[in-house]
N, CA, C and O atoms as CSV, one atom per row, in Angstrom:
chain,resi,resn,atom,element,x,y,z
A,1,UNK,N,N,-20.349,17.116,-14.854
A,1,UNK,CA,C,-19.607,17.674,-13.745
A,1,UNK,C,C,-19.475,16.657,-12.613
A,1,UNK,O,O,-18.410,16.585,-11.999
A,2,UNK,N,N,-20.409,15.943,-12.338
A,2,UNK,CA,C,-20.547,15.099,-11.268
A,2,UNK,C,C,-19.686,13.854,-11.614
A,2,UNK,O,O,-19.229,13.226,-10.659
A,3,UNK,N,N,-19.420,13.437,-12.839
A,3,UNK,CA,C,-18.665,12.395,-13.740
A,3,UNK,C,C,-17.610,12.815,-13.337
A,3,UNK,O,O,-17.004,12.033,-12.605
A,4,UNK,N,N,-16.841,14.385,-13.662
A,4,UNK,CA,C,-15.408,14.644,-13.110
A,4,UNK,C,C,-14.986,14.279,-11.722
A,4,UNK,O,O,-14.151,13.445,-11.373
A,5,UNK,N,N,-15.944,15.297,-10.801
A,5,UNK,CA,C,-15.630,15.172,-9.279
A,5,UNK,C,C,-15.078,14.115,-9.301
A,5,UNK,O,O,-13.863,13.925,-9.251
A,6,UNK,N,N,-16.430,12.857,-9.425
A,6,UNK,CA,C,-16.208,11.575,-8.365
A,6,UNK,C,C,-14.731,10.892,-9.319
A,6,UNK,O,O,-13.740,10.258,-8.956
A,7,UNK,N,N,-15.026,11.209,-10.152
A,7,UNK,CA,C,-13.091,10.744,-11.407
A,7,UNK,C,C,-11.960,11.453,-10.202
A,7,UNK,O,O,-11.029,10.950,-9.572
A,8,UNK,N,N,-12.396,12.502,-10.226
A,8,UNK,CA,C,-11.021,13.328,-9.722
A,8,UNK,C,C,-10.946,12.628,-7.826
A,8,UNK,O,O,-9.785,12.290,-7.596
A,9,UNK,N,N,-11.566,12.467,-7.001
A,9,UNK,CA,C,-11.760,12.353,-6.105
A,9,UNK,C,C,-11.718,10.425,-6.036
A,9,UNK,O,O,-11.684,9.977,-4.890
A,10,UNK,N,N,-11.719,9.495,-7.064
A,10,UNK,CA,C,-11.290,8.344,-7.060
A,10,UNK,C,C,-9.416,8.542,-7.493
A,10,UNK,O,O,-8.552,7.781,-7.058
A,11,UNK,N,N,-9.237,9.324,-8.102
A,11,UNK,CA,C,-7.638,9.719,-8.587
A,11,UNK,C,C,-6.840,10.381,-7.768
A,11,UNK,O,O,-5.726,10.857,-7.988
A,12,UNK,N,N,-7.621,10.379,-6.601
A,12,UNK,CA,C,-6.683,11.397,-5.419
A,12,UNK,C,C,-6.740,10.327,-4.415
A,12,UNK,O,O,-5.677,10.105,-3.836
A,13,UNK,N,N,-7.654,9.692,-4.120
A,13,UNK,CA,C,-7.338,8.320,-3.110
A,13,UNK,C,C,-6.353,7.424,-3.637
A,13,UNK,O,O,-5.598,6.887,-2.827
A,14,UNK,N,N,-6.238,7.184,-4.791
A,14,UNK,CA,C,-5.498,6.360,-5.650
A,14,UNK,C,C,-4.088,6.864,-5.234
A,14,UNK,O,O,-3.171,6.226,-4.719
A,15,UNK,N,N,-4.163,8.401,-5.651
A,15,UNK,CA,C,-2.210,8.980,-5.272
A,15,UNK,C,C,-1.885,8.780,-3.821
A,15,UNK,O,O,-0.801,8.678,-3.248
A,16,UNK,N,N,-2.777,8.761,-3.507
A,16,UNK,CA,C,-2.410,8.870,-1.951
A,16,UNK,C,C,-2.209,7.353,-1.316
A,16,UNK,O,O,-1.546,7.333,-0.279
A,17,UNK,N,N,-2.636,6.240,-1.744
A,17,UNK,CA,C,-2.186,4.777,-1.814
A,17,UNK,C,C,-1.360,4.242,-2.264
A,17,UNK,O,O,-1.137,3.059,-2.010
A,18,UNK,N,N,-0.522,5.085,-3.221
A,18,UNK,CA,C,0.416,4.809,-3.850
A,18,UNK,C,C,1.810,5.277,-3.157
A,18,UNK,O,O,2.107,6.422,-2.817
A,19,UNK,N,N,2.710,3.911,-3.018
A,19,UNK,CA,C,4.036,4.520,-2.570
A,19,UNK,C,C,4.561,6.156,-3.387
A,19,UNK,O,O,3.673,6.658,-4.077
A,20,UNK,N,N,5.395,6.643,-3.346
A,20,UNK,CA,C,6.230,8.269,-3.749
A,20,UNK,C,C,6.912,7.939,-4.621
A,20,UNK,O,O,7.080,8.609,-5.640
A,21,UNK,N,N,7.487,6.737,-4.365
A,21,UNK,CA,C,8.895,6.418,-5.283
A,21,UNK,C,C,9.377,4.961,-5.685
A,21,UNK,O,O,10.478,4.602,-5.268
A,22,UNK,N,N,8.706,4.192,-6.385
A,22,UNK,CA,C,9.604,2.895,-6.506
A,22,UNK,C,C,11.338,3.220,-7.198
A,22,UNK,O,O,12.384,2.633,-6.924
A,23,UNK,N,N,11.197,3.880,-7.750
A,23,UNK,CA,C,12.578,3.905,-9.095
A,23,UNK,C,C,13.711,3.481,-7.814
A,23,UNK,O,O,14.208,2.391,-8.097
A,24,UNK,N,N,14.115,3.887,-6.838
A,24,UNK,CA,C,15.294,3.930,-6.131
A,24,UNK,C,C,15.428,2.519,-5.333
A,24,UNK,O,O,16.458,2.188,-4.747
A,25,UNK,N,N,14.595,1.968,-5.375
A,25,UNK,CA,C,14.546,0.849,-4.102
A,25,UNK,C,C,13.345,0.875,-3.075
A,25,UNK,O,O,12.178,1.117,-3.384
A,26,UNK,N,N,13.691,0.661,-2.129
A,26,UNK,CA,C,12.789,0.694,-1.189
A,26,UNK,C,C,11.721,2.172,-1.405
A,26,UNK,O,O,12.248,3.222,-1.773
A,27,UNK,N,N,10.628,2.121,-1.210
A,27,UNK,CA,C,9.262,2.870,-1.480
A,27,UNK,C,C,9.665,3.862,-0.436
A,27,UNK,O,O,10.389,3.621,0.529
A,28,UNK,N,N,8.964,5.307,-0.824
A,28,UNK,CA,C,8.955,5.939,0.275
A,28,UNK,C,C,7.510,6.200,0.923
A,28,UNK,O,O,6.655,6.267,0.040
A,29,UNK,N,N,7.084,6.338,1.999
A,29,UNK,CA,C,5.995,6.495,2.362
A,29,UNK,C,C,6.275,7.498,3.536
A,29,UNK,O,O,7.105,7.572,4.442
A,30,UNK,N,N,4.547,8.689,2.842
A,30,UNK,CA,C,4.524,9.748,4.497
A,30,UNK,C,C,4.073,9.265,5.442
A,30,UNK,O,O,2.863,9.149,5.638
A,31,UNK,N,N,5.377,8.720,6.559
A,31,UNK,CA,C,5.570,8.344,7.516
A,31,UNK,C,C,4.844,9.362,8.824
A,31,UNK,O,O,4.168,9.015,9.793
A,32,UNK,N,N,5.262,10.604,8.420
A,32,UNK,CA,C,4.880,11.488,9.241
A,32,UNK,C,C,3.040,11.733,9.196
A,32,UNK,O,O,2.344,12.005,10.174
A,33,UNK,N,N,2.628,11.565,7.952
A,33,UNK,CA,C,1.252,11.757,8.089
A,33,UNK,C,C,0.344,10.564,8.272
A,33,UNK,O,O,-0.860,10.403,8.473
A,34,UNK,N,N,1.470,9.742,8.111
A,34,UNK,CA,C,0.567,8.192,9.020
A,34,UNK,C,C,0.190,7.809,10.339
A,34,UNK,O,O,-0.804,7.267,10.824
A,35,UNK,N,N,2.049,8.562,11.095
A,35,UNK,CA,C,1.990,8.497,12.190
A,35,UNK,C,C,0.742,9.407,13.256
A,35,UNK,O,O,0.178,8.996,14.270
A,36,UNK,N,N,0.618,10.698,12.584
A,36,UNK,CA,C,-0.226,11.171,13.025
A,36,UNK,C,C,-1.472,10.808,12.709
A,36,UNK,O,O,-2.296,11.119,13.569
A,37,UNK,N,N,-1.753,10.438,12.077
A,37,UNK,CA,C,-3.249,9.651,11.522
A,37,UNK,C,C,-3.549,8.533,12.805
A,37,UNK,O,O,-4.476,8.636,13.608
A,38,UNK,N,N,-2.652,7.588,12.782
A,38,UNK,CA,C,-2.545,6.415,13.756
A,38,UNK,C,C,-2.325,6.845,14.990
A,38,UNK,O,O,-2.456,6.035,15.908
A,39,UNK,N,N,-1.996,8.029,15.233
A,39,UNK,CA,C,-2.086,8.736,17.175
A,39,UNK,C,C,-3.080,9.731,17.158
A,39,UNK,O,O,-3.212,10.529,18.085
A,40,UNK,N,N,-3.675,9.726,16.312
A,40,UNK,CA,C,-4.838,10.815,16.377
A,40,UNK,C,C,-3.934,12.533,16.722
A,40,UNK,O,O,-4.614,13.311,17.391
A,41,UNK,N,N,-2.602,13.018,16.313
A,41,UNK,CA,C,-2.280,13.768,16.473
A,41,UNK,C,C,-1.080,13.561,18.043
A,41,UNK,O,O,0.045,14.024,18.232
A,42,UNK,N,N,-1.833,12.802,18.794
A,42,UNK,CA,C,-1.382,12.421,20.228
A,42,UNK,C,C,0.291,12.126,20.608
A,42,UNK,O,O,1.099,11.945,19.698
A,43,UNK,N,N,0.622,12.106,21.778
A,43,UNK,CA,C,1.990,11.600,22.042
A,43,UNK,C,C,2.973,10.309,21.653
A,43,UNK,O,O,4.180,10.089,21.756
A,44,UNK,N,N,1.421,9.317,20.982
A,44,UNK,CA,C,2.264,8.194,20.349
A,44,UNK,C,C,2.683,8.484,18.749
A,44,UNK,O,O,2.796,7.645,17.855
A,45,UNK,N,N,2.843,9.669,18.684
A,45,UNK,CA,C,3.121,10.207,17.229
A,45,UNK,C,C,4.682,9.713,17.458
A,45,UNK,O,O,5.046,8.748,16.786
A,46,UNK,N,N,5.452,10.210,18.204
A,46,UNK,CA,C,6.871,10.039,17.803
A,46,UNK,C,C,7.477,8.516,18.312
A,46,UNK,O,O,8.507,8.019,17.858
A,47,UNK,N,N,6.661,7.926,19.290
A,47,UNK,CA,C,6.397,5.972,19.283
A,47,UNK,C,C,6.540,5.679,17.651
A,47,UNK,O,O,7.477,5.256,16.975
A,48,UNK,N,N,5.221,6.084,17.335
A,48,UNK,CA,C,4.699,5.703,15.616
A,48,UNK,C,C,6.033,5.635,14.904
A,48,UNK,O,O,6.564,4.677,14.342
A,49,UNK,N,N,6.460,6.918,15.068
A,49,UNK,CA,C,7.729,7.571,13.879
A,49,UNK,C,C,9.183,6.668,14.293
A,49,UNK,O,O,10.121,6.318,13.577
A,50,UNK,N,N,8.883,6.431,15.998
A,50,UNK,CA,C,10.448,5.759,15.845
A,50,UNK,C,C,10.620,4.092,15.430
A,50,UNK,O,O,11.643,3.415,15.321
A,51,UNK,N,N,8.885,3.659,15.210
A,51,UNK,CA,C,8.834,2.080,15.018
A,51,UNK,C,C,9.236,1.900,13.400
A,51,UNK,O,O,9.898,1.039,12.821
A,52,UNK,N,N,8.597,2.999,12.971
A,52,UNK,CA,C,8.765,2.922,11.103
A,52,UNK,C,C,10.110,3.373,11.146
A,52,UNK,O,O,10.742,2.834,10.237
A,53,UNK,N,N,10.875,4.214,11.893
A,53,UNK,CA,C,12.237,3.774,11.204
A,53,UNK,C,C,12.897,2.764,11.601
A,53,UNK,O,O,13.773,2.301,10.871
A,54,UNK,N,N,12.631,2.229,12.791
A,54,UNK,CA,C,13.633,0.984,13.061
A,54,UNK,C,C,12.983,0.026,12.009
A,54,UNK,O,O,13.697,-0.830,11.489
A,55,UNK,N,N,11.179,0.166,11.547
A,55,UNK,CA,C,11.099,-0.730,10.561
A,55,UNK,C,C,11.782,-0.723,9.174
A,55,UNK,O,O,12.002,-1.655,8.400
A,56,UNK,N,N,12.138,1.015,9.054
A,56,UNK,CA,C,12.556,1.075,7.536
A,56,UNK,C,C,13.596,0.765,7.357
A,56,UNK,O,O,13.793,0.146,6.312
A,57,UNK,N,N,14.876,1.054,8.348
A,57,UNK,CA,C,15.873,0.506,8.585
A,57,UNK,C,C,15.671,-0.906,8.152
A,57,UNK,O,O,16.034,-0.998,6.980
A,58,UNK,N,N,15.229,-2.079,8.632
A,58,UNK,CA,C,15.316,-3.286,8.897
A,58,UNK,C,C,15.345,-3.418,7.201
A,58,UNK,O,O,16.322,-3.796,6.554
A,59,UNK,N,N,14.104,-3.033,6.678
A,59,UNK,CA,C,13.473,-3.202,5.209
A,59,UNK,C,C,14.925,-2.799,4.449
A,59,UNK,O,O,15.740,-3.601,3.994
A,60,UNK,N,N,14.990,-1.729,4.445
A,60,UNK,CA,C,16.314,-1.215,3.309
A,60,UNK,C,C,17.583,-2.178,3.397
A,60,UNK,O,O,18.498,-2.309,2.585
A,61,UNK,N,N,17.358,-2.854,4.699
A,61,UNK,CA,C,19.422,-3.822,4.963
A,61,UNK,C,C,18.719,-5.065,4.097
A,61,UNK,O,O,19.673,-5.704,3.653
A,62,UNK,N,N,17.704,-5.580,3.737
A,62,UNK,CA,C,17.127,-6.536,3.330
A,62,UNK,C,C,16.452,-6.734,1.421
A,62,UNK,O,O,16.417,-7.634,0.581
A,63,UNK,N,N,16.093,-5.519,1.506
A,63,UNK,CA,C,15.552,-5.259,0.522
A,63,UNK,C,C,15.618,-6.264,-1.134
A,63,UNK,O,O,14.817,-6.888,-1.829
A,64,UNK,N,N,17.302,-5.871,-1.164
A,64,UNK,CA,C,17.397,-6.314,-2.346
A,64,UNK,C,C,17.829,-7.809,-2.617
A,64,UNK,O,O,18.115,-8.276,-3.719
A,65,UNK,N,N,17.821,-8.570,-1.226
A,65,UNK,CA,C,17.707,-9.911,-1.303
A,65,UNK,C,C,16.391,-10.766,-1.884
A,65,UNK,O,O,16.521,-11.963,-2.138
A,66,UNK,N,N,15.256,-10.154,-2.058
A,66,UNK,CA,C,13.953,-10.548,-2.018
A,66,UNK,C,C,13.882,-10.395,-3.785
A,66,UNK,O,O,14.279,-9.366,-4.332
A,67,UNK,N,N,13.379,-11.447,-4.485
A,67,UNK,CA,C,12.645,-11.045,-6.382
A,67,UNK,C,C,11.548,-9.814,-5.720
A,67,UNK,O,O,10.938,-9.458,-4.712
A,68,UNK,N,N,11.811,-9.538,-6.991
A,68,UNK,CA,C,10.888,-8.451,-7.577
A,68,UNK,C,C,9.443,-8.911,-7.192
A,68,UNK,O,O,8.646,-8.369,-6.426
A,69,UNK,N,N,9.354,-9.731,-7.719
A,69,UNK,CA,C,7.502,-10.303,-6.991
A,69,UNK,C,C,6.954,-10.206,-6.062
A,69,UNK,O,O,5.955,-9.507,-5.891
A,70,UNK,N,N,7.753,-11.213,-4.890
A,70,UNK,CA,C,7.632,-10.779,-3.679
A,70,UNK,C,C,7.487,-9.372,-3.229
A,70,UNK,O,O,6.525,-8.802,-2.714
A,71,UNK,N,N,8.648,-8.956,-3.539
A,71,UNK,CA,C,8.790,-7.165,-3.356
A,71,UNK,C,C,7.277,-6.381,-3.327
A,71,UNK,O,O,6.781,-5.634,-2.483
A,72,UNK,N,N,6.900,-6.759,-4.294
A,72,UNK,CA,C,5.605,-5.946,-4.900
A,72,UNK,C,C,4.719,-6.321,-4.371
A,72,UNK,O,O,3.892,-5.442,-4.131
A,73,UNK,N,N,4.387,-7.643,-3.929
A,73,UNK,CA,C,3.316,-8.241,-3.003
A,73,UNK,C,C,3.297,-7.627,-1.726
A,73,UNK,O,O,2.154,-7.508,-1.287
A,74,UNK,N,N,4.486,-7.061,-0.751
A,74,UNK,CA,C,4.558,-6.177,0.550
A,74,UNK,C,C,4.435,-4.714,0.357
A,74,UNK,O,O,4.472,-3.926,1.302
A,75,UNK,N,N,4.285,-4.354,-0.905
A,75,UNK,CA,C,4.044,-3.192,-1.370
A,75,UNK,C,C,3.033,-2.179,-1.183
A,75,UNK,O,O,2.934,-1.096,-0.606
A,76,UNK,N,N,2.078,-3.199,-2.130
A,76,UNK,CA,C,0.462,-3.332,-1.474
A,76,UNK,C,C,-0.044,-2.821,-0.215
A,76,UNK,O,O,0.045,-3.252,0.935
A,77,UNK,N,N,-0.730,-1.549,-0.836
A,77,UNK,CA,C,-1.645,-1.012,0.574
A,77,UNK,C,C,-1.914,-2.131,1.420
A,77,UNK,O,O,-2.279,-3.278,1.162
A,78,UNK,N,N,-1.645,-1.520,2.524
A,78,UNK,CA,C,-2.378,-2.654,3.579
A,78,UNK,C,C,-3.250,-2.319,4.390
A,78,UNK,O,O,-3.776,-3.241,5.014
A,79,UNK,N,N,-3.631,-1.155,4.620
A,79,UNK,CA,C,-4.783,-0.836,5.139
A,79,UNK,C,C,-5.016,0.593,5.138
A,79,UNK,O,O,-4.076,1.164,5.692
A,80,UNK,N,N,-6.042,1.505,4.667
A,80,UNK,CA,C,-6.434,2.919,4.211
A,80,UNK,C,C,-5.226,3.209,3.833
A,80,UNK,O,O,-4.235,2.477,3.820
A,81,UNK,N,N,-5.364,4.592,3.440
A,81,UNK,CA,C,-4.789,4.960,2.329
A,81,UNK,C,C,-3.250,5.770,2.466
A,81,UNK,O,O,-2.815,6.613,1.681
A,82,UNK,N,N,-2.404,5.104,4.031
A,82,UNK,CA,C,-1.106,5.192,4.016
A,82,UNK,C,C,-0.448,3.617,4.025
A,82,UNK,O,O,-1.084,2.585,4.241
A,83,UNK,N,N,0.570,3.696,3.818
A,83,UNK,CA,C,1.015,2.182,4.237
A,83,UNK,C,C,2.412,2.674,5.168
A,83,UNK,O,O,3.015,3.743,5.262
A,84,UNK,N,N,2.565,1.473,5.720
A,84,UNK,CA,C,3.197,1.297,7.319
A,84,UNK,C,C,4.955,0.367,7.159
A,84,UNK,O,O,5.001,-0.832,7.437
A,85,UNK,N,N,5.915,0.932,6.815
A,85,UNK,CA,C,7.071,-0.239,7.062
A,85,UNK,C,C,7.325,-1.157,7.734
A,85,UNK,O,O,7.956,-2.203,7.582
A,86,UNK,N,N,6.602,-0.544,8.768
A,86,UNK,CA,C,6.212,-2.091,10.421
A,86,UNK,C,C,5.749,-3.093,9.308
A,86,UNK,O,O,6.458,-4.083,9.132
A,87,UNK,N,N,4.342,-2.889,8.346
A,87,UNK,CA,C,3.676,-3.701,7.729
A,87,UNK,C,C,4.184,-4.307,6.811
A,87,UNK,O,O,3.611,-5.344,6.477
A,88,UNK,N,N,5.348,-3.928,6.115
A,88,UNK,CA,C,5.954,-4.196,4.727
A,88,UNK,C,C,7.143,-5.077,5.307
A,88,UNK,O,O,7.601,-5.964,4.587
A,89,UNK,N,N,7.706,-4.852,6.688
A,89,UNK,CA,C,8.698,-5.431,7.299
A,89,UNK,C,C,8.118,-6.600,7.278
A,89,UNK,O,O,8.615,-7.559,6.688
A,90,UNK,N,N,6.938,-6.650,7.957
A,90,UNK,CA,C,6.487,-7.853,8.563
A,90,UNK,C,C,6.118,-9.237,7.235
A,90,UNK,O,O,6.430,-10.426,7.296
A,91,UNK,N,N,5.377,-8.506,6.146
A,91,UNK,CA,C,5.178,-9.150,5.117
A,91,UNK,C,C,6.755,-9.588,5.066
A,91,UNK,O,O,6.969,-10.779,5.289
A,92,UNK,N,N,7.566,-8.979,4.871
A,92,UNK,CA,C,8.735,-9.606,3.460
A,92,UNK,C,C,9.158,-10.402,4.579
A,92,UNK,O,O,10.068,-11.010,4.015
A,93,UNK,N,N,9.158,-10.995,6.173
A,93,UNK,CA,C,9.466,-11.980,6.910
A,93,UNK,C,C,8.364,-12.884,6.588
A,93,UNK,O,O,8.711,-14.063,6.665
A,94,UNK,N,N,7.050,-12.691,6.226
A,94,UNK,CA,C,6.499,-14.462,5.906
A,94,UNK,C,C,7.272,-14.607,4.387
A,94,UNK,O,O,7.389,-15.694,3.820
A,95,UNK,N,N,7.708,-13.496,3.908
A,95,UNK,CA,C,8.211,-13.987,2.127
A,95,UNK,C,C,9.227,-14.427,2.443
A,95,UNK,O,O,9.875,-14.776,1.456
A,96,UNK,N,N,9.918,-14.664,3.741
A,96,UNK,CA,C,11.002,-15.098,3.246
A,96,UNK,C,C,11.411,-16.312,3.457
A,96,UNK,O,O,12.637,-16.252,3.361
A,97,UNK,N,N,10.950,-17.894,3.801
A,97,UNK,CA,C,11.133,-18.651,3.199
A,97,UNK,C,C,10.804,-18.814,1.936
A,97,UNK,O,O,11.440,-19.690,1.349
A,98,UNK,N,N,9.632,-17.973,1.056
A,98,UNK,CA,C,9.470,-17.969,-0.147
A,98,UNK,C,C,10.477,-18.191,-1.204
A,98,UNK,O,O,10.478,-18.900,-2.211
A,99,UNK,N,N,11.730,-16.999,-0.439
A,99,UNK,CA,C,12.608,-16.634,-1.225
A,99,UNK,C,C,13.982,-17.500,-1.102
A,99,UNK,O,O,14.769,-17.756,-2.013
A,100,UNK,N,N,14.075,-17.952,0.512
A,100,UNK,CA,C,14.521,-18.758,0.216
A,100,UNK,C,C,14.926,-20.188,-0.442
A,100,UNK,O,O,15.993,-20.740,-0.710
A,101,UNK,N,N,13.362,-20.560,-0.587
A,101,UNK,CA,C,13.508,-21.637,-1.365
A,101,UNK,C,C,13.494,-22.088,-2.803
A,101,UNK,O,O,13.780,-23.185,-3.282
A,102,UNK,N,N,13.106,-21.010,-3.353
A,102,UNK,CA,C,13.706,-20.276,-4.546
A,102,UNK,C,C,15.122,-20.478,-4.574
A,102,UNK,O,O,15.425,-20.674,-5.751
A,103,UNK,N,N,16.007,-20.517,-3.931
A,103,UNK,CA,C,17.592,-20.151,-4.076
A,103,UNK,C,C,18.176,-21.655,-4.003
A,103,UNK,O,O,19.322,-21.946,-4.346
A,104,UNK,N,N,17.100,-22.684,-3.445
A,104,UNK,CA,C,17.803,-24.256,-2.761
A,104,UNK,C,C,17.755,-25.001,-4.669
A,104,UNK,O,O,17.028,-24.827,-5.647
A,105,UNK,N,N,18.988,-25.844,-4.350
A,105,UNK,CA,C,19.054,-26.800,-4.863
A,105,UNK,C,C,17.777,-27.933,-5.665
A,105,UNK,O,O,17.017,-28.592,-4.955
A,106,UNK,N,N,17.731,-27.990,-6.976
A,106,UNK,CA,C,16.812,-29.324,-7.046
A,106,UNK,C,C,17.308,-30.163,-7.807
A,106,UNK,O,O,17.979,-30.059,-8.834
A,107,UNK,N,N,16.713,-31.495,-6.902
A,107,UNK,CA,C,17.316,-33.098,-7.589
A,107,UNK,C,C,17.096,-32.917,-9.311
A,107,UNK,O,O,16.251,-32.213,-9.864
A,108,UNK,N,N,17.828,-33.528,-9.761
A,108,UNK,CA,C,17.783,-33.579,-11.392
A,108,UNK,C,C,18.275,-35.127,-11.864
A,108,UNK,O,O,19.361,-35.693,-11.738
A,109,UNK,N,N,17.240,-35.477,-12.349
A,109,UNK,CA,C,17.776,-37.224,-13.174
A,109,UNK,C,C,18.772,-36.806,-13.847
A,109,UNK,O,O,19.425,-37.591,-14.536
């Protein structure tokens, strides 16, 4: 019994770290239960909510310029067990000379 719990209770932190949706593109994440997590319930709840959409915004006009790799590397929980588009924004801007240089030209004998 004690074997299940702690199974079932490692498999529920797990869902809950996990983006909702890759299939469509950009991940979805509860924004709303982050925000309140990160204001303690408080008045910077709708601060919280309006930074992740100007972040999600930013992410979705961008998205599908970036490989798949990269992609998945900003994906990645980034800290407890919601993740943040501010955070995923911010990653895929250090990826992106990554990606750009991926795309440049190389000398060839």
């Amino acid at each position: 019994m004690r074997r299940f719990v702690l199974l079932f209770a490692i498999s529920a932190a797990f869902a809950i770290a996990v983006p909702v949706s890759h299939a469509e593109g950009v991940p979805h994440y509860e924004i709303d239960k982050w925000c309140r997590l990160r204001a303690h319930g408080g008045p910077g709840t709708n601060l919280c909510v309006r930074e992740e959409q100007e972040a999600y915004d930013s992410v979705k006009s961008i998205w599908n310029r970036f490989d798949p790799d990269l992609r998945a590397k900003c994906v990645q929980p980034i800290r407890g067990p919601y993740q943040s588009y501010v955070g995923m924004l911010n990653c895929l801007n250090e990826m992106a000379p990554i990606q750009e240089s991926r795309g440049r030209a190389h000398f060839h004998y």
